[in-house]
C-alpha positions as CSV (number, residue, x, y, z in Angstrom):
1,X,-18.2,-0.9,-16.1
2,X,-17.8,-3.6,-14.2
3,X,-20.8,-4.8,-11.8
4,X,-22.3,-1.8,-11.9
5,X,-19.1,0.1,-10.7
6,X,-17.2,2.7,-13.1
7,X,-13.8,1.6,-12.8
8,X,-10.8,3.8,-12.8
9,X,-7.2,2.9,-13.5
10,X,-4.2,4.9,-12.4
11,X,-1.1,3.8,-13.7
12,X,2.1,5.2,-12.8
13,X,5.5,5.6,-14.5
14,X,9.3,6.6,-14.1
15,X,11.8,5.9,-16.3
16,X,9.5,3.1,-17.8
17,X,9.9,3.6,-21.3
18,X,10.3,0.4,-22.1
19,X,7.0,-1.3,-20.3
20,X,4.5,1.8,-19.8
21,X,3.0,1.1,-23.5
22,X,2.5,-2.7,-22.8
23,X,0.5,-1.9,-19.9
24,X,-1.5,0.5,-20.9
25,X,-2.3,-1.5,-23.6
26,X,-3.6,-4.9,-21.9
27,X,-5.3,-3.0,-19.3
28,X,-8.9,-5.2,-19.0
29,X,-11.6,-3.7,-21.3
30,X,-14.2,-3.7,-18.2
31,X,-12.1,-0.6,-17.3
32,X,-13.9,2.8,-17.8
33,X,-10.7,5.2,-17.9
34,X,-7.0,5.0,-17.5
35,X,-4.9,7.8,-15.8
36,X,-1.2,7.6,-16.9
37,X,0.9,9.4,-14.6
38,X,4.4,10.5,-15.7
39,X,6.5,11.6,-12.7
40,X,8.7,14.0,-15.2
41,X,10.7,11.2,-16.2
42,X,14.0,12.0,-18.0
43,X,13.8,9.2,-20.5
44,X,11.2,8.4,-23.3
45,X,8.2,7.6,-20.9
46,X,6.1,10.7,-21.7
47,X,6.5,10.4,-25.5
48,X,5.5,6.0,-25.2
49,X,2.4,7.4,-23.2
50,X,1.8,9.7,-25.5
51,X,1.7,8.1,-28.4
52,X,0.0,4.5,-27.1
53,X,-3.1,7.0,-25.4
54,X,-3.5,8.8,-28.7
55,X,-4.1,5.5,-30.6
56,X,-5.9,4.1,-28.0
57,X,-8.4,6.8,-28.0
58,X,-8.4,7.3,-32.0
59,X,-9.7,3.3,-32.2
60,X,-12.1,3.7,-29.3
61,X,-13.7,6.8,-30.9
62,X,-14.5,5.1,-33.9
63,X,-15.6,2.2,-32.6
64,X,-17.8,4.7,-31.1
65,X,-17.5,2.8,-27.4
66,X,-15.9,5.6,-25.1
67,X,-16.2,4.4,-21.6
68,X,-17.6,7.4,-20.4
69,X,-18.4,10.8,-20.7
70,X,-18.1,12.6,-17.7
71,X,-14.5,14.6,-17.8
72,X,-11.4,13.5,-19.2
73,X,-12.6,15.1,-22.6
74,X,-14.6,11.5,-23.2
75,X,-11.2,9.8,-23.2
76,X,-10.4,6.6,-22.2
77,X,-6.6,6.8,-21.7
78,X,-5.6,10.0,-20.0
79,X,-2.0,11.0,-20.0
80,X,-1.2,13.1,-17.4
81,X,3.0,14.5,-16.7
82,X,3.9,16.2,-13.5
83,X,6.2,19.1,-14.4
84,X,8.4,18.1,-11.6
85,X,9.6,14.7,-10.3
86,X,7.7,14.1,-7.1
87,X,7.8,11.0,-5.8
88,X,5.8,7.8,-6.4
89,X,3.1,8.7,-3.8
90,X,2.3,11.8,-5.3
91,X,2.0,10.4,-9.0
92,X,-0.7,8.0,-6.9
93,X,-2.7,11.0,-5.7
94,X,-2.5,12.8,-9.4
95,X,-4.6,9.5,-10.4
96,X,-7.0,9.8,-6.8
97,X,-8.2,13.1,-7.7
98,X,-8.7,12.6,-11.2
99,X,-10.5,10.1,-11.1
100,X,-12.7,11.1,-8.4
101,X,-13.7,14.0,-10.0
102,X,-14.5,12.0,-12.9
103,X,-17.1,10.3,-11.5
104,X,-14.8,6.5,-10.6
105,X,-16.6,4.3,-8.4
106,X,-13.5,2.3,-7.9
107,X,-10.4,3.5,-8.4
108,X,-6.8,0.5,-9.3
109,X,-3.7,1.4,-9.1
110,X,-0.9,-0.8,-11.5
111,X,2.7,0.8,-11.7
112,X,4.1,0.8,-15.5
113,X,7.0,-1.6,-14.8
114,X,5.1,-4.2,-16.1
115,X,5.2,-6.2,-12.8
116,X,1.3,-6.4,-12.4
117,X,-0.4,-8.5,-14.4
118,X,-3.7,-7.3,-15.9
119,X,-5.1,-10.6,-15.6
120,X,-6.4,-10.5,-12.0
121,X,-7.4,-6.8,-12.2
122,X,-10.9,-8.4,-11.4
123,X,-9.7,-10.1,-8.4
124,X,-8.0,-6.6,-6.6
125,X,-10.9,-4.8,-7.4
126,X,-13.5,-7.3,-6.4
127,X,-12.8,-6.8,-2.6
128,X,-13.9,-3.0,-3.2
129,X,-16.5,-3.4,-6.0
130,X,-18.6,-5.8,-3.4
131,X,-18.6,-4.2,-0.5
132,X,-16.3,-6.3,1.2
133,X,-13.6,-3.8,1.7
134,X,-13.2,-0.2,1.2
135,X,-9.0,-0.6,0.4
136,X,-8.0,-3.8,-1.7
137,X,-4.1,-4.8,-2.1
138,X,-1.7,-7.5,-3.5
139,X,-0.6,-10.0,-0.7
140,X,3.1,-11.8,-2.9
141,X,4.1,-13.3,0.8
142,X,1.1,-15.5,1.2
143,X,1.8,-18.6,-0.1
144,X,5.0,-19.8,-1.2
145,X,4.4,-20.5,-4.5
146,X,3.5,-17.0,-5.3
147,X,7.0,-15.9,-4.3
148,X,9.2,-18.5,-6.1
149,X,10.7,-15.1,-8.4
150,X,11.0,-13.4,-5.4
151,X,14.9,-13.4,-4.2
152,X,15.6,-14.1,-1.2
153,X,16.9,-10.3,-0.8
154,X,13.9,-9.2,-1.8
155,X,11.7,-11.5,0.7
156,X,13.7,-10.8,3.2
157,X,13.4,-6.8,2.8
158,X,9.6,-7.3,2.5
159,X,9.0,-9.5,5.1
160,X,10.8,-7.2,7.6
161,X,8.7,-3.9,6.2
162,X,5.3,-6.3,6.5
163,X,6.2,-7.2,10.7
164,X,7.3,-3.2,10.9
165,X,4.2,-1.9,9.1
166,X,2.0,-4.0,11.0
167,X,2.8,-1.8,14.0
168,X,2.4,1.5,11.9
169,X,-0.6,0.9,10.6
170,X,-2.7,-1.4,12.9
171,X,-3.4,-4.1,10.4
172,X,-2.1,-6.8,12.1
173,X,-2.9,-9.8,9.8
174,X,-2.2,-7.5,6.3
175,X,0.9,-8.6,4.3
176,X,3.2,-7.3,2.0
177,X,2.6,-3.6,2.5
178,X,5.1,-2.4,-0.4
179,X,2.9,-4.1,-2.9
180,X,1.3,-0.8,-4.8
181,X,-1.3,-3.6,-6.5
182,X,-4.7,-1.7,-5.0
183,X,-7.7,-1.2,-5.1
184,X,-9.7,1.7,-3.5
185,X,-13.2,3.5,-3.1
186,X,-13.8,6.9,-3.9
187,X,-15.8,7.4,-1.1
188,X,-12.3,6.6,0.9
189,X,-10.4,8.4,-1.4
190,X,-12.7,11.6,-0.7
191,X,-12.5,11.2,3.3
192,X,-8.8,11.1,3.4
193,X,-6.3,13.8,4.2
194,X,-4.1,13.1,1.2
195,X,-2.2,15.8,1.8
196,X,-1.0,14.7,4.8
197,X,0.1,11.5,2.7
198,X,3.7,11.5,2.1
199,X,4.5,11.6,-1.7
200,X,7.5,9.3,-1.5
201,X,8.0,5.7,-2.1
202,X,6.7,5.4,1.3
203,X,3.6,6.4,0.7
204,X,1.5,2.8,0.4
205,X,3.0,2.2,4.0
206,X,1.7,5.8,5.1
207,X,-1.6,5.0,3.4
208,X,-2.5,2.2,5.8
209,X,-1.9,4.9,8.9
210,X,-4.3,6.7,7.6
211,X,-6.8,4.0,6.5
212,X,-6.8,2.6,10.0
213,X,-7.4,5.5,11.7
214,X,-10.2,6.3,9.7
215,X,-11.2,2.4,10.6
216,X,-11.5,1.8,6.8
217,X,-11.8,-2.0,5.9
218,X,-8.5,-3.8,4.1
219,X,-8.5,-6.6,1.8
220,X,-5.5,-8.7,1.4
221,X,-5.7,-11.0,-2.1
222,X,-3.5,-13.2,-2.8
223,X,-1.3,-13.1,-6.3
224,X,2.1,-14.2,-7.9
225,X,5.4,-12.0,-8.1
226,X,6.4,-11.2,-11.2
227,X,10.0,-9.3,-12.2
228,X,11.6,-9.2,-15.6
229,X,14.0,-7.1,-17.0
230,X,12.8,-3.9,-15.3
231,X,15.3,-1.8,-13.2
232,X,13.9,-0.7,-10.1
233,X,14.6,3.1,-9.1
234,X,14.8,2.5,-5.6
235,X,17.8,3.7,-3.7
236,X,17.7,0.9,-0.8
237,X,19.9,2.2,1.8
238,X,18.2,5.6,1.7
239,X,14.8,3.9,1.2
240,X,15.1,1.9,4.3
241,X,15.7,4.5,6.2
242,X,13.3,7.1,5.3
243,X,10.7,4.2,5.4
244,X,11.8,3.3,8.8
245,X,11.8,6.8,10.2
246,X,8.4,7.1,8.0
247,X,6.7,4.0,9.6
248,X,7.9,5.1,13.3
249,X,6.1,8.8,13.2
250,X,3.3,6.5,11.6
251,X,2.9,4.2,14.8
252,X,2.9,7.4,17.0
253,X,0.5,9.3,15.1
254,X,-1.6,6.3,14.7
255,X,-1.3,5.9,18.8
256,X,-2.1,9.7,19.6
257,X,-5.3,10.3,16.8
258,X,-7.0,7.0,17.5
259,X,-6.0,5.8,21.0
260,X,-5.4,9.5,23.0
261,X,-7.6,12.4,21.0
262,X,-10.2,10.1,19.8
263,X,-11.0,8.3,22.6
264,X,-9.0,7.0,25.6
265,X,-7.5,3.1,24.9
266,X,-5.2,1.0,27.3
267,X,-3.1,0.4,24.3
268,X,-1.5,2.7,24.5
269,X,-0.8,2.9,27.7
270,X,0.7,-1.0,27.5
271,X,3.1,0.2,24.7
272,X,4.2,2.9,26.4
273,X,4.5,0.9,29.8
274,X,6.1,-1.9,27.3
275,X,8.6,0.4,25.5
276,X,10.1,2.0,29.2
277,X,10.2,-1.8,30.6
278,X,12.5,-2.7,27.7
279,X,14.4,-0.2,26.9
280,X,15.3,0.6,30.9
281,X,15.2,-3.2,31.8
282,X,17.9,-3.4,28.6
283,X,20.2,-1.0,29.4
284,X,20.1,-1.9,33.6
285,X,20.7,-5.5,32.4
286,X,23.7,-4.5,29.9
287,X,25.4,-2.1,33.0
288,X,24.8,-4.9,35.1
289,X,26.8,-7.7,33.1
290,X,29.8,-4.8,32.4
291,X,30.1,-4.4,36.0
292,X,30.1,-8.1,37.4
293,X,32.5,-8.5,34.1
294,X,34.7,-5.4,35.6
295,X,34.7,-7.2,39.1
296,X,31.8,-5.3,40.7
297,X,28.9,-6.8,42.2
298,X,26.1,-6.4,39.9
299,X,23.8,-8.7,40.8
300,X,21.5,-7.3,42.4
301,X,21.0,-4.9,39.8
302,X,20.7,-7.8,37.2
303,X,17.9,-8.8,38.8
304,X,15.9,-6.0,39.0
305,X,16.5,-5.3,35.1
306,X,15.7,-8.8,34.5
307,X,12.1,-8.1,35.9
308,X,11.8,-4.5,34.0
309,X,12.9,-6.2,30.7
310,X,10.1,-9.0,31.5
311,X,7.5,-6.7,32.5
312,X,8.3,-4.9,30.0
313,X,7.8,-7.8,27.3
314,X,4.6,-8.9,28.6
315,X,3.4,-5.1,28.7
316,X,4.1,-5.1,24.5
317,X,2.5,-8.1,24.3
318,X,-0.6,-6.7,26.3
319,X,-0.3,-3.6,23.8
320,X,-0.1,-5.6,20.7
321,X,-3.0,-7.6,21.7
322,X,-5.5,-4.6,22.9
323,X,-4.4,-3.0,19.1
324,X,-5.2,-6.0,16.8
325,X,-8.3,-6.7,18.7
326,X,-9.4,-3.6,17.9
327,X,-8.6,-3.6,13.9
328,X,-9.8,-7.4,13.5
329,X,-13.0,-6.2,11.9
330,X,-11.3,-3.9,9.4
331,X,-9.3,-7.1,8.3
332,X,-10.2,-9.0,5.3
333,X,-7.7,-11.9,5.1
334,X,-7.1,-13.9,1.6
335,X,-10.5,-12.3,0.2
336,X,-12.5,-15.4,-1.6
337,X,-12.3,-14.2,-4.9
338,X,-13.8,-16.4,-8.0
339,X,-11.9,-16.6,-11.1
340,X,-13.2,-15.1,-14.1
341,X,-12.1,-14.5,-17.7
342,X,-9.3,-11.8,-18.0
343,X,-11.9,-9.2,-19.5
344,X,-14.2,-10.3,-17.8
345,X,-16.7,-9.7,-20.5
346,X,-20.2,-10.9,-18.0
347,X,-19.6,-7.8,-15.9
348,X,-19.1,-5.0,-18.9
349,X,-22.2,-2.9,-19.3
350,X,-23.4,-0.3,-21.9
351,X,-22.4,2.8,-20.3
């Protein structure tokens, strides 16, 4: 345990043969239970889970200190291998359930690439474990320092998913949205539709949505990129674009559950006010300019789609203020966590 908090934490794996065991195995002692998913991976990664979880549990059995009890048939490592490949978000929600039903206060979430380091498990959780958050995540973009592995492909990439996300999800001052580094309740887990979560690589952006609307508190915590030799499985082109589509139904839904059926906001009314200004103002402005270049006079029409594009902007603006004024209390910026030792042996307990 871990301040009083069973502690639950779902790692997931595809195609990581090579790193899965490793992180499994330095996985903080303070943790009560680890749920390895394999999405049906076609290499080795079900037989390295295998074999690290059976050893694993054989040397905590006779050291007679099993976490807990409750489910999981008293083990501490739990392999778990979806017969079908299903996507990264659905390997997540394996883990949710599990270890919700098992009786996890808290539940983490590291992916077996090796790229999260096991160290600060106490800082992601921390957020969650002390009430300061109900949904704890990895922030990489924060300070520079903490992005010196990054490539300048991949900050670029993530720092244009952070400004898109922060219209899909409503958490205007929460960075980094594609780091899967969390932390989450199971009281939060439990009053989510996870269904309704994508199961895709998408899914962490999706989550947000869904957090938001259920005005669920969100920890940002700072910590430092790390990449080795891992591959990543990610199809870019395609990813982009099913994440961009993904984040756009997620800013409308978002608008419609929280702003229109839950109660009436002038947020949305300034977006939508905002979006017609610019996208008319745009195209009036762009007719204009071919015209006068054709010899027309389109003057006076430049004008008047000058003032729609303007009115437009400042409409947006309105919106975007309106919707981050009303998430700033579910916003927990660079959480004050206190460093600890990496087992952080003064908050283990006897279960």
């Amino acid at each position: 345990m871990y301040k009083g908090s069973r502690v639950g934490v779902v790692v997931t794996a595809y195609n990581e043969a090579p790193f899965v065991g490793t992180v499994i195995e330095t996985v903080p002692d303070f943790v009560d239970r680890i749920y390895v998913i394999d999405d049906d991976s076609p290499d080795d990664s079900w037989s390295v889970i295998q074999q690290v979880a059976s050893r694993l549990n054989d040397t905590a059995a006779r050291d007679l200190e099993p976490a807990v009890t409750d489910g999981g048939d008293g083990q501490r490592v739990v392999p778990i291998q979806h017969e079908e490949n299903r996507g990264y978000g659905a390997a997540v929600k394996t883990g949710y359930r599990n270890a919700v039903d098992d009786g996890m206060d808290v539940i983490a979430v590291m992916n077996g690439d090796g790229q999260m380091d096991p160290d600060i498990l106490h800082r992601i959780i921390d957020p969650v474990v002390d009430g300061d958050a109900d949904y704890a995540k990895g922030n990489r973009l924060l300070h520079p320092d903490d992005r010196e592995d990054m490539s300048a492909f991949r900050f670029f990439g993530n720092a244009l998913l952070t400004g898109l996300s922060k219209f899909a999800s409503g958490y205007w001052a929460i960075g980094d949205p594609q780091n899967g580094y969390t932390a989450i309740s199971s009281e939060t887990v439990e009053s989510l539709d996870l269904d309704g979560i994508t199961d895709e690589y998408g899914f962490l952006n999706h989550l947000l949505a869904h957090l938001n609307v259920h005005e669920r508190r969100v920890a940002d915590v700072p910590m430092t990129a790390i990449y080795g030799d891992e591959e990543s499985s990610i199809r870019y082109v395609p990813f982009i674009r099913f994440v961009s589509l993904l984040l756009l139904r997620n800013f409308l839904w978002r608008l419609k559950t929280k702003y229109v059926v839950s109660e009436f906001h002038p947020a949305v009314v300034m977006y939508g006010a905002g979006s017609v200004g610019v996208a008319g103002g745009s195209a009036g402005l762009a007719g204009s300019i071919v015209r006068t270049l054709r010899g027309n006079d389109g003057f006076a029409g430049a004008i008047g789609s000058f003032v729609a594009l303007v009115l437009g902007i400042i409409a947006l603006g309105l919106g975007i203020w309106f919707d981050a004024e009303e998430s700033a209390d579910l916003e927990v910026t660079e959480y004050e966590y206190t460093e600890s030792p990496a087992n952080a042996e003064q908050y283990r307990e006897a279960p």
